[in-house]
Structure formats: C-alpha cells, structure tokens
N, C-alpha and C positions, 0 to 999 in steps of 0.2 A: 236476808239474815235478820233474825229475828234483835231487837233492842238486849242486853244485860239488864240484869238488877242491880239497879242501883242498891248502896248502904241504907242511904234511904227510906227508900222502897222496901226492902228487906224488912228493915226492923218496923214501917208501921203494920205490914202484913201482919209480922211477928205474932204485934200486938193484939193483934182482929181476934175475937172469941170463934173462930171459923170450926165447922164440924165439916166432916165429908158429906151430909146430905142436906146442906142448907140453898137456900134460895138466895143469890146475894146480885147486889145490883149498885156497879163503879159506877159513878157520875164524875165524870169529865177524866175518860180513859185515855186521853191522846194516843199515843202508839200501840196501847194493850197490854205493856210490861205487864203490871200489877195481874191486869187480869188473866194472862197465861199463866202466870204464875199461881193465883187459885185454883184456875181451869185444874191444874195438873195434881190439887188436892183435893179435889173432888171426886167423890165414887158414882151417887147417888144422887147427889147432887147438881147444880145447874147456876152459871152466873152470866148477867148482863151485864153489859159493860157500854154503857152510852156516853157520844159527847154532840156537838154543836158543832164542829168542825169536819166538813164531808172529808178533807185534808187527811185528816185525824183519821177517822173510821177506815178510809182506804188503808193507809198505811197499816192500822192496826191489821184488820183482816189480810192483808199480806205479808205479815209477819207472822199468823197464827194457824199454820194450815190443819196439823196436826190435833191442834186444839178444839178447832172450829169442824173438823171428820167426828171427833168423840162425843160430840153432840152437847156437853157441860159448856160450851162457851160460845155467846152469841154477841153480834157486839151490833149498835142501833145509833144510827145520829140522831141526836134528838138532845137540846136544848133541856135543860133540866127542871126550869120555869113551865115548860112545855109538856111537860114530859107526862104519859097517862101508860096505865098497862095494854096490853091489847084485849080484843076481848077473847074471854075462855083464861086468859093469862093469871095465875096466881098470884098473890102477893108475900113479898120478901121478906127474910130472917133476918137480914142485915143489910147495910148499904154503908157506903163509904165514902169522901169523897176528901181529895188532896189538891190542896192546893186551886180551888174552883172558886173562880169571884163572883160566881150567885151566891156562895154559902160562903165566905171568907172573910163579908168586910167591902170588899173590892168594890162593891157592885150593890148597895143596898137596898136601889128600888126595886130588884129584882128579888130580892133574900124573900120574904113575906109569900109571894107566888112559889118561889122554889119549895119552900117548906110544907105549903098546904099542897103538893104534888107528890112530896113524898111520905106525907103523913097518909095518903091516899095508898100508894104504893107498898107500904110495908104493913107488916100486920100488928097489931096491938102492941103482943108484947117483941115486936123484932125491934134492932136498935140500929140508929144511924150514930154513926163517925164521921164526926165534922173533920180535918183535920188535929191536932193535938185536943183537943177537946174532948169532957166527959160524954159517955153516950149519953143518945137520949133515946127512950122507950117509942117507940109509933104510937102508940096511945098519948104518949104527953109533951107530940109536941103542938105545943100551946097555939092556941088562938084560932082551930079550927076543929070543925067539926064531922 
C-alpha cells in the first residue's frame, strides 16, 4: 500500500509552478509520496525521483506500480552530490527537494557538489526548490559553470 499525503507534502506540492508537460526531478524521494503524487499530474510529461537510500528506492518503487506502467515516473538511487543525467537523458524544468541534508544546512561539505550537479541537470531557465526557499533559476546558481 502505497504511503498518504501528507499536509505537508500536499501543500509544498501545491506550491511547485508544475505544468503537465515538464521535466522535474525529486532529490531525496524516500518512499515516492511526493513523486506519485506528480506522476499522476502529469500528461506529457515525465519525473525522476532520486535518493541515496537503495532502502528508499525499493520501497518507493513498490508502492508505485501503477505510476511507474504510465511511464511519467521513474525513480533512481543515486546520491544527489553524485548525481549526473544519463546519456541521451534531457535536462529538467524544475527540481525539488525537502527536507535533503546536501541542500539543507545538514551536511555543508557536501551542499557546493550538490549544487554544481544540479546546475548541470536542469536547464537555464528551469528552477530548483530548496525546501521553503526562494527558487533559483539553473542558470543562476552560482559559482559554476
């Protein structure tokens, strides 16, 4: 059985500028809530959903069967310091991430890698969501090239 939505969860969704045909990519999806829950506003559309816990990924992908048949939801372990597209693979509209102590605070030595993997991963003008944080543009996040 698949996790609820949390209140939560719910309302930062809410928040996300999501359209039905974007490219969007969770970092650090634990069970996949979040990301089913896109999955299933997507038309056109397509989201990754990565975390660093093989823990995590299993569970997600067994909670998402339905999701993961429609082809919009694909879910990757992979460390987000780490983290590269594959090749032929597109880069993102949007990205997101809650509560992830590479991007949080938690974990600083790590934040500086994380950043220049996602400034890699999303496209100029797509925007990453830190948690409660202003976006920021893929083009402006700073200090890489």
């Amino acid at each position: 059985m698949a996790n609820p939505v949390s209140p939560r969860i719910a309302q930062y969704l809410a928040a996300l500028p999501l359209r039905p045909d974007m490219a969007v990519l969770e970092i650090g999806c634990g069970p996949g809530v979040a990301a089913r829950e896109i999955a299933r506003m997507l038309t056109t559309g397509h989201i990754l959903a990565i975390d660093r816990s093989a823990k995590a990924i299993g569970a997600a992908k067994a909670g998402s069967g339905s999701e993961l048949d429609s082809g919009r939801l694909e879910f990757r372990q992979a460390a987000v310091e780490g983290f590269a597209l594959a090749s032929g693979e597109a880069r993102f509209d949007l990205a997101f991430a809650m509560r992830v102590g590479a991007l949080d605070g938690r974990h600083p030595e790590l934040e500086q890698a994380a950043l220049a993997r996602l400034k890699a991963a999303l496209k100029p003008e797509g925007l990453l969501f830190i948690d409660n944080r202003p976006p920021i543009r893929g083009d402006a996040i700073a200090g890489f090239s």
